[in-house]
N, C-alpha and C positions, 0 to 999 in steps of 0.2 A: 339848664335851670329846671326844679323840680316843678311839676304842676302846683297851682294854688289856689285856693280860694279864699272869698272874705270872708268873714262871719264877724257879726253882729248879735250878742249877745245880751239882750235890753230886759231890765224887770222893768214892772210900774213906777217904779220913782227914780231909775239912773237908767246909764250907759252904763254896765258892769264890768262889760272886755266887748274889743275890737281889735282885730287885725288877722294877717296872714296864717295860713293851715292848708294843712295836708291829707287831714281826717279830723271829723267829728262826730261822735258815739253818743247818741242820746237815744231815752226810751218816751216810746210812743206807746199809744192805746192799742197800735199793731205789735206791741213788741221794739226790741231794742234795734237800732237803724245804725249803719256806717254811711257818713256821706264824703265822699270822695270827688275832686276834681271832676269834673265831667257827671256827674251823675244827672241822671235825670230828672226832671221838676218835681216840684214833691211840694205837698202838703198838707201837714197831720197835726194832730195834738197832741201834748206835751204830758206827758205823764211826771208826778215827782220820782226822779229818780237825781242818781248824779248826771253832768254832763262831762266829758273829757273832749280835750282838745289839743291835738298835735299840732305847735304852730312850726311855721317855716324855718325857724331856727333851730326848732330839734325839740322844742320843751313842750311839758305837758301843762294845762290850765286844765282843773279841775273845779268842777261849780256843782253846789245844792239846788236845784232847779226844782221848783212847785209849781205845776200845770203851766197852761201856754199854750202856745203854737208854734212851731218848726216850717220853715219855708226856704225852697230853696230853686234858682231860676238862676240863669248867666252866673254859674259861678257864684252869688254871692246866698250866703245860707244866711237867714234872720232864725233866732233864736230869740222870741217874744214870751217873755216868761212873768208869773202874776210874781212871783218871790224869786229873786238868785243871789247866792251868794257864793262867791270862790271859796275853794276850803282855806286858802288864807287867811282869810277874814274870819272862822269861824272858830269857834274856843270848843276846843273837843269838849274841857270840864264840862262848860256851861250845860251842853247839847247830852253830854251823862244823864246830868240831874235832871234836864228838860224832860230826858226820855223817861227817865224813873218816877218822875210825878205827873205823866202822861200815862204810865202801866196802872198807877197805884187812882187817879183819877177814872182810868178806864175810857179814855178820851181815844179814840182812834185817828184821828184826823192830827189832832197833835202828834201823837206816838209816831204816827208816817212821818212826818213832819222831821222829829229831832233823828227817825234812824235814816232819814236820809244825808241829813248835816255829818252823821259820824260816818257813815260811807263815804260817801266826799273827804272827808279828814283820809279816812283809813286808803282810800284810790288817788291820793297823790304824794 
C-alpha cells in the first residue's frame, strides 16, 4: 500500500475537501511547496494561488485558494484558507468577466482574485 496522508482543506465558512493523498502542491510566501508522505513539519502561509491534490485513488482535486495557513505534522497536512473553492465549483464565464471588470476597474486584489479562479479551471 502506497504511503498517505490526510489533508484537510477548510475556508472560513466550510469543510471544502477531505481525505487521503499522496501529494499536495500549494504556494507559500516561500514559493511553491510539494508535501509528500513523510515530509517534515512545516508551517507557512498561504499565498493565493491554486492548490492541487493527488488523492489515493489516482485523482486530482484542484482548488482556488486565497491566503491562509498550510500546516503540516504526523501525516496530517491542514490547509486553513480565508476563501477556497474546487475548480468545480467555479464558473470559468463568470471568473472572465470578474477578471475583466477587475482590469478595467483597476482593482488588484480582485483581478488576483478571479486569475487565480481561471487557473484552478484551466489545472484540472
Amino acid at each position: 500500500m502506497a504511503a498517505e496522508l490526510h489533508v484537510e482543506l477548510v475556508a472560513a465558512d466550510r469543510n471544502v475537501w477531505s481525505g487521503e493523498a499522496t501529494l499536495v502542491v500549494a504556494r507559500t510566501t516561500s514559493g511553491d511547496i510539494g508535501v509528500m508522505p513523510g515530509h517534515q513539519p512545516l508551517l507557512g502561509v498561504l499565498e493565493s494561488g491554486p492548490v492541487t491534490i493527488r488523492t489515493s485513488e489516482g485523482g486530482t482535486v484542484v482548488a482556488a485558494v486565497h491566503g491562509g495557513f498550510i500546516s503540516f505534522a504526523d501525516n496530517k497536512l491542514s490547509l486553513l484558507a480565508e476563501i477556497a473553492e474546487l475548480a468545480d465549483e467555479i464558473d470559468a464565464q463568470r471568473a472572465e468577466r470578474a477578471l475583466e471588470r477587475a482590469q478595467s476597474d483597476d482593482d488588484a486584489a480582485a483581478e488576483r482574485r478571479a486569475d487565480v479562479r481561471l487557473r484552478a479551471v484551466a489545472g484540472h
